[in-house]
N, C-alpha and C positions, 0 to 999 in steps of 0.2 A: 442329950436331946438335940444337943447341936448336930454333933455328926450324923444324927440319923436323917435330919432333915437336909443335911448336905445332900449325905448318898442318893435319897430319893428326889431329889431335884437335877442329877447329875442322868438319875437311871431316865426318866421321863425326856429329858433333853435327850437321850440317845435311842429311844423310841420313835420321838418324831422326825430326827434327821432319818432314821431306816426306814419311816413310811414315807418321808419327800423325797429320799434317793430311788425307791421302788416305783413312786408315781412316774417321776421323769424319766426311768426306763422304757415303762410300759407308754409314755408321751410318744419318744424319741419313736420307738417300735411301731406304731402304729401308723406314726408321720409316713415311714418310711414303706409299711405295706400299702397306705395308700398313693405315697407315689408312685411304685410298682404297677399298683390298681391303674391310675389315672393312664402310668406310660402304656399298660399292656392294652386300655381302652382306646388311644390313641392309634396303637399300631393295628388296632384291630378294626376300626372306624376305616383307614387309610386302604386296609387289604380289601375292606368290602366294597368303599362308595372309590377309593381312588387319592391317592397324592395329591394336593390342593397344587393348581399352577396356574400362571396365567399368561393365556394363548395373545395372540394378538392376529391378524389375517396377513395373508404376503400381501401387498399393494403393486397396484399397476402405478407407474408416475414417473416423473421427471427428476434428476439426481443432477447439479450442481458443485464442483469444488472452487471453493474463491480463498485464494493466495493475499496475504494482507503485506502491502508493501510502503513503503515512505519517499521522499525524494525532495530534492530543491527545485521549486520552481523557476524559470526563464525564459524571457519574452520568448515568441518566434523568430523573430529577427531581434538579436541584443548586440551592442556593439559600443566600443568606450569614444569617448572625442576626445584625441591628446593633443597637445603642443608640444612642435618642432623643437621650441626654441625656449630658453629658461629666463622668462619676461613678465614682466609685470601687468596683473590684466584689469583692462580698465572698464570692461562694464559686461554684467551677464545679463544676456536678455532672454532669457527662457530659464525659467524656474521646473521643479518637480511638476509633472501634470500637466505640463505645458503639450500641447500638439507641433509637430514639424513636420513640415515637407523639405525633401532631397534640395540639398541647396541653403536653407533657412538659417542665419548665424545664430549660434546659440551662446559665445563667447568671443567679448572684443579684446584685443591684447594692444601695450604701446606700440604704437607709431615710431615714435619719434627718442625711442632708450638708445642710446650709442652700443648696437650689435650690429653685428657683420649682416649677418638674413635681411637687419631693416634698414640699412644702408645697400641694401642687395636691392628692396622695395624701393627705396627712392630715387635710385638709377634707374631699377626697371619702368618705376611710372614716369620719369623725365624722358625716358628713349618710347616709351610707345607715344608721349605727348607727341614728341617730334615726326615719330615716324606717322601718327596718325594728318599731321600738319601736312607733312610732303606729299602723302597721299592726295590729300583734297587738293593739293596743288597741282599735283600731275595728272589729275584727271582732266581741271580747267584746261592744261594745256594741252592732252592728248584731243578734247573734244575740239581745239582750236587748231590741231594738225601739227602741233609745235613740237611734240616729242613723237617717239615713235611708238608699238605696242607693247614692244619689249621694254622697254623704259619702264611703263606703267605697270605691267608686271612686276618688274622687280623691285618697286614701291611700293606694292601691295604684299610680296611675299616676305617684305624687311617687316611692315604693320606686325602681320601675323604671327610670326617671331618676338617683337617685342609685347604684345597680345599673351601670348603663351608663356611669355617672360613675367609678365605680372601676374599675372593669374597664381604662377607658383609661388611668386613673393608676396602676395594676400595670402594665402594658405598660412603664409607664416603667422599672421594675424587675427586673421577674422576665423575663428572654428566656426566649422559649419556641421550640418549636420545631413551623410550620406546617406544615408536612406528614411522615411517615414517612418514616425514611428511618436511613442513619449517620452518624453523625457521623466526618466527616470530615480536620476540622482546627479547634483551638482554639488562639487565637491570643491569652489575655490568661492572666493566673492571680491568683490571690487577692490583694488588694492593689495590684493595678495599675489604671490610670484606662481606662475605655472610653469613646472620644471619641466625640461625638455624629455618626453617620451613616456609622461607619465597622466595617466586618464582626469581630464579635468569633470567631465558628465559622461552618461549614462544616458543609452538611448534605445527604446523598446519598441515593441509590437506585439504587445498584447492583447489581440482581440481573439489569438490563440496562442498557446502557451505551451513549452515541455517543460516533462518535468524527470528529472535527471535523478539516475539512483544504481546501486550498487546490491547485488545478491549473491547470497550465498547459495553451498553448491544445493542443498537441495531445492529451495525455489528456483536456481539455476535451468536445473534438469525440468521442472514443468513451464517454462517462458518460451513463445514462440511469438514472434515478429505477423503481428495482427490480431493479437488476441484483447478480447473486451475487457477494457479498465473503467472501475467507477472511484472518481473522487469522491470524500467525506468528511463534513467536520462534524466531530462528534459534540461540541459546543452548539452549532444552531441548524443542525441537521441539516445542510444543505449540501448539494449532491452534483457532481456532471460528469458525463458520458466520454471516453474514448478510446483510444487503443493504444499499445506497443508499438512502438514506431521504430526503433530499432535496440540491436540487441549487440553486441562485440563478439566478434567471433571467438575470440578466448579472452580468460583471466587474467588479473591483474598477478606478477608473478610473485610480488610479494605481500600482498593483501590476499590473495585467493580467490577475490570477488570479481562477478562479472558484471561491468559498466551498460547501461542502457536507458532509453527514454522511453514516456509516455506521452502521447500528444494529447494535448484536451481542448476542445473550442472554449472559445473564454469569453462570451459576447457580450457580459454582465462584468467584466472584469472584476470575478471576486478571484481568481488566483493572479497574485502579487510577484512579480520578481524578488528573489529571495526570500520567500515563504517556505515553510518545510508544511508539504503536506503528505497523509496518508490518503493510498488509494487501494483498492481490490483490482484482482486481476481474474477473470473466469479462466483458471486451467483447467478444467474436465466437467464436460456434460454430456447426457444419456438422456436421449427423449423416449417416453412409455417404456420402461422396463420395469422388472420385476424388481420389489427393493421392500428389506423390512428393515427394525430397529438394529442397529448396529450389535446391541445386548443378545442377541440369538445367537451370534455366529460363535461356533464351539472349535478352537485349532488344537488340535493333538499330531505332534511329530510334523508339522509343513502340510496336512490335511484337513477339509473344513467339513463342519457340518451343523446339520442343524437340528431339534426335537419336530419330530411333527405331532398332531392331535388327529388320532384318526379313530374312524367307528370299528369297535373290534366285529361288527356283527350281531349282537347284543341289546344293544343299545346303551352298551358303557365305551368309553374313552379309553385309548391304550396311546401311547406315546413310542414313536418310531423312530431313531435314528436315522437321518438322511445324506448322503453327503452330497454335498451344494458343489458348484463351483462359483466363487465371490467377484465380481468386479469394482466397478468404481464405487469406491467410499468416500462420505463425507464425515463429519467428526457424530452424526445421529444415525446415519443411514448405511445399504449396503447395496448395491444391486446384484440380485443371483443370477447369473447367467445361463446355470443349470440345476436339475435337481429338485425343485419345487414351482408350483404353476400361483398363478394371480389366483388368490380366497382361500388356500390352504393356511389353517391354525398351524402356527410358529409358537413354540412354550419361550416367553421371554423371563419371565422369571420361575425360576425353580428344579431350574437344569441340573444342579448338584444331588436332587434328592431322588432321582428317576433315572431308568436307565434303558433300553431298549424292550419294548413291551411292559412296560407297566404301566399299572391303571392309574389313572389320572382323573380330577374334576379340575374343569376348569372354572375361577372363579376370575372377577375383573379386577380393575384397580390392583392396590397394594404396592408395598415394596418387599414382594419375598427375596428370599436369599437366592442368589445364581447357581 
């Protein structure tokens, strides 16, 4: 009784596996004729109403290229204030931020250190005492008839001489500062030695500014001396206005790059000497031309073209091959220079599924395939 009731628990288990393996046949089978179904309704849908794609119109407008460049800022006028002489300096009177006029000391050095230059000073200001002395004195006497003119002259041309003589022996001294501007950076303080021929301050003119930079060759190739630059910080969006001011006629021969400036009014002085900032540079613009999304343009073999959307006559849509000729591009846009007019439907997406005369719907939005 045992074995019998084995067998028929064995026969029954291989029954229902043969009707679950039949069912998932006929599953499988059915999947598959309705995807057939769905595909053949699909292609059949697409031959009658048309290819789903979407047009966009050619636009009439304005096409812009802006080149993004960087650079170190520097007053208009910058220039360093050294000492002669390697002397001990004994008072700065002009700090950072400070204003100067031509002339204005901005650095006192010793008097009185045992150097050749301030022992050069202290002759020189002894001899012009003197010669300033004689002078006054040859005048009283010339006006009193006692010498003669020539006398006087050459009293007055000794002055001058010892004049001209101090003057260069204060230079050893007193730094001044030749031309207007701000003082930008002092780099010694009271008590410290300022060595001979080496920048003790820093002095600017900043109420305009360049700003100095280096390009490689392909920005190279679109820079030209007056073209529109806008500075930017992308931290407090603030922005100003100038140009290319110059450019180097050739490259640097072991860097490759080519050196040149931007000029920027600075009235607000927010660019800084020795600031690194970014600026745009407008290399290429087209006022009212023709221009669509950059995504239409189709290049096969060095030739372009584009889908158009045109009425077959019907009142269905067919899709035309066009070949364009392209001009200035920006990284969205394209200007056609020939080929297609301003309101003519451009297919931007869907150009891989279509091909010269086929019917098409056009729908909006989306992101079909190209």
């Amino acid at each position: 009784m045992s074995n019998g009731n084995k067998k028929k628990g064995r026969g029954r288990l291989t029954v229902i596996l043969i009707l679950v393996a039949a069912v998932a046949v006929f599953a499988v089978r059915f999947a598959v004729l309705g995807k057939k179904e769905t595909a053949a309704n699909i292609r059949t849908i697409q031959e009658s109403e048309g290819v789903p794609v979407e047009a966009v119109p050619a636009a009439s407008g304005d096409l812009q290229v802006w080149n993004t460049m960087a650079g170190n800022v520097e007053g208009i006028v910058q220039y360093p204030v050294v000492s002669t002489n390697t002397i001990q300096v004994i008072d700065v009177l002009r700090r950072e931020g400070d204003h100067v006029n031509k002339g204005d000391i901005i650095i006192r050095l010793e008097k009185t250190s045992p150097n050749p230059m301030l022992h050069s000073y202290a002759r020189s200001k002894a001899v012009y005492d003197d010669a300033l002395s004689d002078v006054r004195r040859m005048r009283v006497l010339y006006k009193e008839g006692a010498i003669s003119e020539q006398q006087l002259e050459k009293a007055e041309m000794s002055l001058k001489i010892a004049e001209s003589d101090l003057v260069n022996a204060r230079a050893g001294i007193d730094l001044v500062a030749d031309r207007e501007g701000i003082v930008t950076s002092v780099t010694v303080n009271p008590g410290d030695m300022a060595n001979n021929g080496s920048p003790v301050a820093w002095v600017a003119r900043t109420d305009t500014v360049l700003v100095k930079f280096t390009a490689g060759s392909r920005q190279a190739m679109v820079l030209k001396k007056g073209q529109r630059a806008i500075w930017f910080s992308s931290e407090t969006g603030e922005t100003g206005e100038g140009v290319i001011s110059r450019l180097d006629l050739s490259a640097d021969p072991d860097t490759r790059l080519l050196s040149g400036e931007a000029l920027f009014p600075n009235p607000d002085e927010k660019l800084v000497p020795g600031l690194l900032v970014s600026f745009r540079v407008l290399t290429g613009e087209r006022i009212g031309v023709v221009k669509v999304p950059a995504g239409c343009l189709i290049q096969s073999n060095g030739d372009y073209s584009v889908f158009v959307v045109e009425d077959d006559g019907s009142g269905k849509k067919v899709s035309r091959l066009r070949p364009v000729k392209p001009g200035l591009r920006t990284s969205d846009e394209v200007e056609i220079v020939s080929g297609i007019r301003e309101g003519e439907n451009v297919v931007l997406f869907g150009q891989t599924r279509i091909s010269d005369g086929s019917l098409v719907k056009v729908i909006s939005g989306g992101e079909g395939e190209r």
